[in-house]
C-alpha positions in Angstrom: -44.0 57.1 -15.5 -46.6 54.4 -14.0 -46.5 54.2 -10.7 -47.1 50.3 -9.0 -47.9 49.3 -5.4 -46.8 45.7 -5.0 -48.1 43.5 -1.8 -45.0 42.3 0.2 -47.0 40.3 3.0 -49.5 40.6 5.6 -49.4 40.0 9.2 -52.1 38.4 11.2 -51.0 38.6 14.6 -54.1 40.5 16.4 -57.0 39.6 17.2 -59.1 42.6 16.8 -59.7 45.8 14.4 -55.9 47.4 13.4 -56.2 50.8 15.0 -53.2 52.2 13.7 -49.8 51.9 12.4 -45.9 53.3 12.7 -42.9 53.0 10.6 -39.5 54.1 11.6 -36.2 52.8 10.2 -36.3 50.0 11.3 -39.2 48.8 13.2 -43.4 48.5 12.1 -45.7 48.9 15.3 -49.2 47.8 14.8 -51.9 48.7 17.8 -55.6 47.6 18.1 -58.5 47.0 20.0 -57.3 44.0 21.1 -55.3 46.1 24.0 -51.7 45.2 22.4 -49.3 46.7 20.3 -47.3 44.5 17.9 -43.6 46.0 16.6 -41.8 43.8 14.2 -38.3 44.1 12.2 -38.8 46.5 8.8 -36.1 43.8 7.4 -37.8 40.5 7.7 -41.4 41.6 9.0 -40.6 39.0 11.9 -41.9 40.1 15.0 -39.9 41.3 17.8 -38.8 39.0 20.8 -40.6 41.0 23.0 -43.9 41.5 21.4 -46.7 42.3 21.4 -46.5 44.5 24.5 -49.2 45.1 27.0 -49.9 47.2 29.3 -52.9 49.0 28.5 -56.9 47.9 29.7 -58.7 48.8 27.0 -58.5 49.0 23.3 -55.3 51.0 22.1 -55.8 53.8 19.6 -52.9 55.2 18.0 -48.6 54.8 18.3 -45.8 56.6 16.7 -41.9 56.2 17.0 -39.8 59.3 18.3 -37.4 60.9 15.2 -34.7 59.2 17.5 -36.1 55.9 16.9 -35.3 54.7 20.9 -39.1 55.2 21.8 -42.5 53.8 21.2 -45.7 55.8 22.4 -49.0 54.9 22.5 -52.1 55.4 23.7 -55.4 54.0 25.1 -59.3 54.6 25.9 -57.9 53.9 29.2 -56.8 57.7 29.5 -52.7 56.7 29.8 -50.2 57.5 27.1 -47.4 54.9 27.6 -43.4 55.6 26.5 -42.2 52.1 25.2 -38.1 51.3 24.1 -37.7 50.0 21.2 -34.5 48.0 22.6 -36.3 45.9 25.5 -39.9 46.7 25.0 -40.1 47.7 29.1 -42.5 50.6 29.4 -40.8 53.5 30.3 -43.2 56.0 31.7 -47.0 55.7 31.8 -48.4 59.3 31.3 -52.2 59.2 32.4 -54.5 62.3 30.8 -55.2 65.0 33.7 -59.2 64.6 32.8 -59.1 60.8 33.2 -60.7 60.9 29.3 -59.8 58.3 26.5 -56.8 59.4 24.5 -57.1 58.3 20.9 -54.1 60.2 19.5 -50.1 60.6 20.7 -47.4 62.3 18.4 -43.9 63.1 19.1 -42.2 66.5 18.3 -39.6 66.5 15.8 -36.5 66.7 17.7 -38.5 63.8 20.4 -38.2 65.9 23.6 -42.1 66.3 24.0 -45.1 63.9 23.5 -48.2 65.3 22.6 -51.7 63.4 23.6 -55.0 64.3 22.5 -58.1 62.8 24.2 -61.9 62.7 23.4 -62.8 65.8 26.1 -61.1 67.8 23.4 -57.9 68.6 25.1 -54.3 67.8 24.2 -51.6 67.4 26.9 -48.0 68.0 26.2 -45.8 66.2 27.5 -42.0 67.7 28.3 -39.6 64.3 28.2 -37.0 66.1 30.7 -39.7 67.3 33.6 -43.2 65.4 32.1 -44.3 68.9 33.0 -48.3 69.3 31.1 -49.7 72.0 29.2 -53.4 71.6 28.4 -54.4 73.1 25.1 -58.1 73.2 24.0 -59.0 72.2 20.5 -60.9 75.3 20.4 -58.1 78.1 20.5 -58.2 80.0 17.3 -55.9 79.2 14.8 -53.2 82.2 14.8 -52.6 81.8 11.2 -54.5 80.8 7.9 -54.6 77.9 4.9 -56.1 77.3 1.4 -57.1 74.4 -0.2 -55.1 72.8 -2.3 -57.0 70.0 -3.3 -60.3 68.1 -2.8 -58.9 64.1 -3.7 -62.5 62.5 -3.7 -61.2 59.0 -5.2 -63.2 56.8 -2.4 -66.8 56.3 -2.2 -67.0 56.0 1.5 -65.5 58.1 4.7 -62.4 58.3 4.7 -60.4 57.2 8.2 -56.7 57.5 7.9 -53.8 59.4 5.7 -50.3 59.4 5.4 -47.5 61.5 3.7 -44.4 59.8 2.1 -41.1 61.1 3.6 -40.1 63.3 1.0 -44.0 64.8 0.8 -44.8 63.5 -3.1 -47.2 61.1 -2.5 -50.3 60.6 -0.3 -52.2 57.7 0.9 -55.8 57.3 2.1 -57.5 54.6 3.9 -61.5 54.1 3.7 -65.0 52.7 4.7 -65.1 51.5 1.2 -62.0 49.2 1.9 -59.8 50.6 -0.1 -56.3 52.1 0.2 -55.6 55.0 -2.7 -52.2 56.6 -4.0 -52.2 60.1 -4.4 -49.7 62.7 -6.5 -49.6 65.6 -4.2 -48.2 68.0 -6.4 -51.0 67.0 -9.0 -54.0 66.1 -7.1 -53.9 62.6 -9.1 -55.1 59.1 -8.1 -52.3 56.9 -8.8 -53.6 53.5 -7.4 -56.5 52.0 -5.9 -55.5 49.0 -3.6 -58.8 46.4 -2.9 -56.8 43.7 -1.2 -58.6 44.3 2.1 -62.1 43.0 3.4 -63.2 45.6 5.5 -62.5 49.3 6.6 -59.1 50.1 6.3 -58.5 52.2 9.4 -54.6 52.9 9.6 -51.5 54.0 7.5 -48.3 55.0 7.5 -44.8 55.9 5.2 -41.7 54.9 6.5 -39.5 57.6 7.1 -36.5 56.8 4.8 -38.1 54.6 1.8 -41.1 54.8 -0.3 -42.7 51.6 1.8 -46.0 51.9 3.5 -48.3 49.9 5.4 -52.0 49.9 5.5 -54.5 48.2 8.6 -57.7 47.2 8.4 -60.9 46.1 10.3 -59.6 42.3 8.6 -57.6 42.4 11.2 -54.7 42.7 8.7 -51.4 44.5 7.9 -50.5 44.5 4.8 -47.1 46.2 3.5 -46.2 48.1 0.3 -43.4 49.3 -1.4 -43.7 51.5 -4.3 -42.0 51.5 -7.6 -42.1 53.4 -10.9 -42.9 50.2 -13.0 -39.7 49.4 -14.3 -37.5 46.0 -13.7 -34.9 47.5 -11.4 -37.2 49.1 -9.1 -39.3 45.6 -9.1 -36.7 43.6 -8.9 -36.8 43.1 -5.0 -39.9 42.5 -4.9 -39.3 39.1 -6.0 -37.9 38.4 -2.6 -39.6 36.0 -0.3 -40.7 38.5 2.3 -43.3 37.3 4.9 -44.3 37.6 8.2 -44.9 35.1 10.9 -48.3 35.0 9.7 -48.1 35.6 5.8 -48.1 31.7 4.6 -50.7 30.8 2.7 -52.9 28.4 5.1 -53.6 31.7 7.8 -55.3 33.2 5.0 -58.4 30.8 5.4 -60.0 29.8 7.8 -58.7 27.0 10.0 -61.8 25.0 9.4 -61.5 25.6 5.5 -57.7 23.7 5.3 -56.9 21.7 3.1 -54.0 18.4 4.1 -51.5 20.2 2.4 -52.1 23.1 4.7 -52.0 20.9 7.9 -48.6 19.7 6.6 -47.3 23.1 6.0 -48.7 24.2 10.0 -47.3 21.6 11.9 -43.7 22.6 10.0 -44.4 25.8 10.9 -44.9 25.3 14.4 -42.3 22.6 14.6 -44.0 19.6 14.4 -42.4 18.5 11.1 -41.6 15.0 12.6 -45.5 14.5 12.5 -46.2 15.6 8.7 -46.4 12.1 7.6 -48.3 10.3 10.6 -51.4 13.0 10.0 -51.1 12.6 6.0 -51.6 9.0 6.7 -54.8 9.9 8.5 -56.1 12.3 5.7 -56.3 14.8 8.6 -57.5 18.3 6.9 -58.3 21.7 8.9 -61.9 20.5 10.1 -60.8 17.0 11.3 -57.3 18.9 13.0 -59.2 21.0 15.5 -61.2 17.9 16.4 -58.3 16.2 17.9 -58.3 15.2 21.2 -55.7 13.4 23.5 -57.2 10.3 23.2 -57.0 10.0 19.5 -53.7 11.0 19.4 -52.6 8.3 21.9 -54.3 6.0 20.4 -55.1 6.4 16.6 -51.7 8.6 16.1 -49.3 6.1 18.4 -48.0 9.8 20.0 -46.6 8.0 23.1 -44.8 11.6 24.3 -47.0 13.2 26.8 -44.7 16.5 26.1 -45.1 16.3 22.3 -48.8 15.3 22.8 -49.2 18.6 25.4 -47.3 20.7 22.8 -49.7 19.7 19.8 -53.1 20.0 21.9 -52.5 23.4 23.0 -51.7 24.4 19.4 -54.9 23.2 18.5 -56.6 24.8 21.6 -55.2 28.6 20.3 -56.5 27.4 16.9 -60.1 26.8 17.7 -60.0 30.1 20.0 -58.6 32.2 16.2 -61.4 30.3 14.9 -63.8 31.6 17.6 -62.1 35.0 17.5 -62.6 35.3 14.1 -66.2 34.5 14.3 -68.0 36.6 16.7 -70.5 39.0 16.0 -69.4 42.1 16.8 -72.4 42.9 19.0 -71.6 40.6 20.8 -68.5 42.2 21.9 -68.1 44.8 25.1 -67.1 48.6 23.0 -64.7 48.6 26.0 -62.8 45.2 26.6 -63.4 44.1 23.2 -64.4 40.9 24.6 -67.2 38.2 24.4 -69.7 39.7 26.8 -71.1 37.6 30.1 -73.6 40.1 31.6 -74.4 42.7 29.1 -76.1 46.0 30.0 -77.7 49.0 28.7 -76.3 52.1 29.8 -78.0 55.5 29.7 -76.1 56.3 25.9 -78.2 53.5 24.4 -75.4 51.1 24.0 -74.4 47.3 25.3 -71.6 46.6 27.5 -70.2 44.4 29.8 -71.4 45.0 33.2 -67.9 44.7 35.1 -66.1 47.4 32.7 -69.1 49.6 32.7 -68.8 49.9 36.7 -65.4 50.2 36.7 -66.0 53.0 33.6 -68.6 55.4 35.6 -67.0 54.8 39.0 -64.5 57.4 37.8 -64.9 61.3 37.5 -65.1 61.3 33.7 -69.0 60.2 33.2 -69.2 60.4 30.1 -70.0 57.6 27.4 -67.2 55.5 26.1 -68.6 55.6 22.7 -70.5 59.1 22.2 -68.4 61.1 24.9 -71.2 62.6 26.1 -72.5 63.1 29.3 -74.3 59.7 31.1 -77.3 61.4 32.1 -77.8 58.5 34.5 -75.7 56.0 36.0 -78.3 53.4 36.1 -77.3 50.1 34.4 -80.4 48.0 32.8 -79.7 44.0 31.9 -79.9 43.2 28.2 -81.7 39.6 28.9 -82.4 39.3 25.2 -78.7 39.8 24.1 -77.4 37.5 26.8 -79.9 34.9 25.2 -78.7 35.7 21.8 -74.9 35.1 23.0 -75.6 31.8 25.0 -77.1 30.8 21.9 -74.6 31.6 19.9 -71.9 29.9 22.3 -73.5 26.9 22.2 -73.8 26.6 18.8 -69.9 27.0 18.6 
């Protein structure tokens, strides 16, 4: 029997790495460093009416759906575990770490009446849902009972940072450094398909409970959605179906810069401009002339005599160049913390760059330790990094 993976669509809704993913009946949640977490509809891939939810400061590291499906958790470097519902999106309890430390995991029980967290001081706090009563356990307990190996599956060239079970336990899927997402037969220990279609490190996965779909995240900033099949014409047959996501038409997969008029035509329709299709074909307006607009020209040039409609187009344009910007930064030049564009970078006793203002805020709390090590700051002392500051100015005013 061949085994096939088949792309349904991709979602390109945040704005920094893909952290991790959950699947439950009937919703996707997506969470990343850009302090959000996404949920959209497993029927349509549409997102939710009340997404992307925030709450958290900092980048947010893992989420999983309770076996009930009513509740979302996730969890941030910002030491809080947060209980979502799925019906409103209102968060429901914020559970903050007893150490303060960055929690970069959060799993339900099976039967959903406890939450477990597990932060980077190497503890994991359980959760009880009736009394939120805590139990700390240490990651260092011995193990009470023993295991074998199975298998070594050594398909990927590079570390490996995420893996997933199917529901029913048959099939396995990795996620890598070397970009790649692989298929697994457990019960054989045999690669059954190598997926390439993402441009950087895949760094999330997950099965959904009830079908043999999956979705992998990446560093792209990407979701991309699977189903399996065995290869034959019935079990493909759906896949013929025009599934995409708010994001998944074909002009988001370039670069705003890089679009062609066609792909102009097929934005403004998207976002409900379809009234102006014809006035910008006229004007041979492509992606790189589009987020040159200005009020003036569209006055003038475009005979747009609506100040509304005018006010609606140029702030579409304004969240296009900032993608654009988004899209293009350095990740030096980013804060580890915020996951922003740093103003005042500084060097902190770990060796690394940050933003000053999150750094303060970071070691003017008990846990001293470094956000991206977790070791002890020897020092609090904060040293300016003049020559990155240059190298950003320069940057910025080159864009």
């Amino acid at each position: 029997m061949v085994i096939m993976a088949s792309l349904l669509c991709s979602l390109q809704d945040h704005r920094d790495d893909v952290n991790c993913l959950a699947l439950s009946d009937r919703f996707l949640a997506s969470c990343s460093g850009d302090k959000t977490v996404r949920v959209y509809s497993c029927e349509d891939f549409r997102e939710l009416r009340f997404s992307p939810l925030r709450a958290h400061a900092y980048g947010v590291h893992c989420c999983c759906f309770s076996s009930c499906g009513r509740y979302l958790a996730s969890c941030s470097t910002d030491a809080r575990t947060i209980l979502w519902s799925t019906c409103t999106g209102a968060a429901v309890a914020a559970l903050e770490h007893p150490a303060r430390a960055p929690v970069r995991v959060c799993a339900f029980s099976p039967d959903a009446r406890s939450l477990l967290s597990g932060a980077c001081d190497g503890t994991v706090a359980v959760w009880d849902d009736n009394r939120l009563r805590i139990w700390i356990i240490s990651q260092h307990a011995t193990a009470g009972y023993e295991m074998s190996l199975l298998y070594t599956l050594s398909a990927q060239s590079a570390p490996v940072l995420c893996c997933a079970f199917s529901f029913d336990g048959q099939l396995l899927v990795s996620g890598s450094v070397d970009k790649t997402v692989t298929v697994y037969d457990v019960n054989h220990g045999e690669l059954l398909h190598t997926l390439t279609q993402h441009d950087r490190y895949v760094t999330a996965c997950a099965f959904s409970p009830c079908m043999l779909m999956f979705a992998s995240g990446s560093m792209d900033k990407t979701v991309n959605i699977w189903r399996i099949g065995d290869g034959n014409a019935e079990a493909s047959e759906p896949l013929k179906m025009s599934v995409q996501g708010r994001k998944s038409l074909g002009y988001s997969r370039t670069l705003v810069s890089d679009w062609s008029e066609e792909d102009v035509s097929e934005w403004l329709c998207d976002e409900g401009f379809e009234a102006l299709v014809d006035t910008f074909r006229a004007h041979n307006i492509d992606g790189a002339e589009l987020i040159s607009l200005n009020t003036e020209t569209l006055t003038t040039e475009f005979n747009i005599e609506s100040v509304g409609l005018r006010g609606r187009v140029l702030r579409k344009i304004k969240d296009l160049r900032s993608s654009l910007m988004d899209s293009d930064v350095p990740d030096e030049f980013l804060c580890p913390i915020t996951r922003e564009l740093m103003k005042d970078p500084v060097i902190a006793a770990d060796g690394f760059s940050y933003e000053r203002e999150a750094m303060e805020s970071w070691i003017n709390t008990p846990n001293r330790s470094s956000p991206m090590t977790n070791l002890p700051l020897q020092t609090t002392l904060l040293t300016a990094n003049r020559s990155l500051k240059t190298a950003i100015q320069r940057w910025k005013s080159s864009h």
